[in-house]
N, C-alpha and C positions, 0 to 999 in steps of 0.2 A: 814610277815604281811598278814594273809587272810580277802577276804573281803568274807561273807555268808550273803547274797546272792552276789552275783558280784556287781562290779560296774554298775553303767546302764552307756548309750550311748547317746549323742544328740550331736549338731553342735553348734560351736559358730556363736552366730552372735554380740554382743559385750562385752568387757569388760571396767566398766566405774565409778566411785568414787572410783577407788583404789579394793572396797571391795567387789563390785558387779557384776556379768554376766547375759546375755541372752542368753539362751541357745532354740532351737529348737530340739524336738525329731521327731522318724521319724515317729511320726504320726500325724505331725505338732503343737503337745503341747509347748506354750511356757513357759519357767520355768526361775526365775531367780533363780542365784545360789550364796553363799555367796566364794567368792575368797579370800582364804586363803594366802594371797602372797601380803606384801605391798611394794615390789622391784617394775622395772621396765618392768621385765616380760619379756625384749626385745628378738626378736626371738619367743616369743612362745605364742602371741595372734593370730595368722594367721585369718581373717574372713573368716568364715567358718569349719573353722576346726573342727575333731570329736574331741570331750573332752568326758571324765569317770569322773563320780561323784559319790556321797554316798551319803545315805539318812539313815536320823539318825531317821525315824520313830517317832519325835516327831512334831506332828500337832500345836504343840501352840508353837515352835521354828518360828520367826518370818522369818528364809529362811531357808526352810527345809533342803536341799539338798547343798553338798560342792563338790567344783570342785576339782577337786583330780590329772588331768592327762590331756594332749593335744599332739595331733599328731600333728608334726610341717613337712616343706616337706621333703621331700626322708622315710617318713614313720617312722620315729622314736616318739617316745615317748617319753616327757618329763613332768616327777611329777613335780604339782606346788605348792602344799601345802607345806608349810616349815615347819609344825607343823611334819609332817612323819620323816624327814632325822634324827632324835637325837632317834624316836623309831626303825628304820632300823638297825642302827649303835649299839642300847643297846641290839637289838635282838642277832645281828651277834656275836657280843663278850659272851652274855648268850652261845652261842650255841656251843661258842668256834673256830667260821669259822675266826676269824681276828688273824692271825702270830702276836705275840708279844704284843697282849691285851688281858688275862686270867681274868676271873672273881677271881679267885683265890681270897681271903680275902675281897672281896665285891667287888659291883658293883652297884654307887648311882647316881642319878640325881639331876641334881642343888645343884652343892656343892662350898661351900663359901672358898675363898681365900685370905687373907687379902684386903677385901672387894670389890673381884673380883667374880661373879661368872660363874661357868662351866658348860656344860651342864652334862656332865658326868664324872666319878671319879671312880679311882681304888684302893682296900687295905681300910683302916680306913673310916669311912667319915670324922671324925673329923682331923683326920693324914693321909689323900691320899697319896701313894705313884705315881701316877699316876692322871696327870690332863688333858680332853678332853674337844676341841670345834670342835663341827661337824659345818660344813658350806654346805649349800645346792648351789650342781651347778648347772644349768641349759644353761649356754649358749653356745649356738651352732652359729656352720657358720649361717650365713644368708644363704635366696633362693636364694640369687645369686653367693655365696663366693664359692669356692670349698667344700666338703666335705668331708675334712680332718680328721674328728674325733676329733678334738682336744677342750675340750669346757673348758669354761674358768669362771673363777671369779676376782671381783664381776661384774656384769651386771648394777652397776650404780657405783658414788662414793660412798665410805662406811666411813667413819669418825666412824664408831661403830664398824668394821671388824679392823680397823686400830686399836682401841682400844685393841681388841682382842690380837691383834699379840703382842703388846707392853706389855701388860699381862702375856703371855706365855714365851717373852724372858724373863720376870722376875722373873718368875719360874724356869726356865732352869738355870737363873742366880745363883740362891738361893740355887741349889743343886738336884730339885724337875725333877721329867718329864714332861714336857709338850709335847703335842701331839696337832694338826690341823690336823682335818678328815675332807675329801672333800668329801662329802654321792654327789657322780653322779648321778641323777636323768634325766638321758640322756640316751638311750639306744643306741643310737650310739655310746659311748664314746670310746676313743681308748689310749686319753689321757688329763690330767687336763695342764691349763697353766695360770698365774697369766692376766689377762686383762688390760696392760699396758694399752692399748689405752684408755681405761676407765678411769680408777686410778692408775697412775703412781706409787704415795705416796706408795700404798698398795703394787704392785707391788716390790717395794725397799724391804719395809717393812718384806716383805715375804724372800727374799732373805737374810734379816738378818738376822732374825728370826733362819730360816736355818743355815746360818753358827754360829750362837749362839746355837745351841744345840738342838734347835726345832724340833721334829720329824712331817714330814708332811705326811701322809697316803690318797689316793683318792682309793674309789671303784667304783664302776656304780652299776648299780641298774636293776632287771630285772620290766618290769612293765607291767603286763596283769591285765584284767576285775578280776582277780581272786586272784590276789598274787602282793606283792611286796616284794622284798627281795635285798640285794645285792648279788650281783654275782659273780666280779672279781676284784681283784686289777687291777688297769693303774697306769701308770707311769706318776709321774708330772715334768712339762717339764721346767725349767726356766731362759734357757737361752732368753736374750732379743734380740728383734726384730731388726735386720739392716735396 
């Protein structure tokens, strides 16, 4: 994913209805920006922070400009737009970079499941042999946890993620493939781990899912003014916490 011209630069100063920022550039403009992200975000509103945004050159878009990226401490980067992680994800399998996800016989978006739908789908659209839900992760240690690399999902409780999981073991059940992509949008990432402390439920859930057949995949993501793409598998990690 290129961005022509680049992203531009400014500093957060806050984020606030869920949907909105204030942003300062460094030549003291201030700009609100529309935030793409209705999670919790935790970890990665820091005040102050440099954030990357995009401007969609439309003057009668009533917030021109979408926050797209935040430097959280120790310098990493983490994409906040969750609209990006299912384009990242249909890029890398186009291109052929994802082991074991070939476009081979199609490769569709938003595809129905006995009235379940996916973000991404392999083989027929109508007869998928192959069924994908990409989840965007972002959460990293806190500025005061160690910085272990290890970022986790979900960053709040998800009763819609749960949803998800229970989904896929139904397909897995049925004969079909189902697949859970973890699109890392974390440039520190080293490894994915379910967010018991968060959401246990999901947490379990996950673990099922897994030993029912479920294939689960996590990449990280590189993320400059210039390019996002994913970059490298990490390994998800789920054994639970003592």
């Amino acid at each position: 994913m290129k961005f022509s011209p680049p992203l531009q630069s400014a500093f957060l100063v806050q984020r606030y209805k869920r949907f909105l920022a204030d942003v300062e550039t460094d030549t003291g403009e201030l700009l609100t920006l529309h935030c793409p992200n209705t999670g919790s975000m935790k970890h990665c509103q820091p005040e102050g922070a440099q954030v990357l945004f995009s401007d969609s050159n439309n003057p009668k878009r009533k917030y021109r400009y979408t926050w797209e990226a935040v430097q959280v401490p120790r310098g990493h980067w983490v994409g906040i737009n969750t609209a990006r992680p299912n384009e990242l994800v249909e890029e890398a399998i186009e291109a052929g970079l994802v082991s074991g996800l070939k476009p081979t016989g199609g490769l569709h978006r938003e595809v129905t499941w006995q009235d379940a739908r996916f973000d991404l789908a392999l083989g027929d659209r109508d007869f998928p042999h192959t069924l994908i839900e990409v989840k965007n992760v972002t959460l990293g240690p806190g500025p005061d946890e160690p910085d272990d690399g290890v970022i986790a999902f979900p960053d709040a409780v998800t009763e819609r993620g749960r949803k998800h999981l229970q989904t896929l073991i139904e397909v897995a059940r049925s004969g079909g493939r189902a697949v859970l992509f973890f699109c890392v949008q974390h440039t520190g990432a080293r490894a994915v781990r379910p967010a018991d402390e968060i959401d246990p439920r999901y947490g379990q859930l996950l673990r099922e899912a897994m030993d029912r057949g479920v294939e689960v995949m996590a990449w990280k993501t590189v993320i400059t003014p210039e390019l996002f793409a994913l970059d490298e598998p990490v390994p998800v990690k789920t054994k639970e916490e003592s």
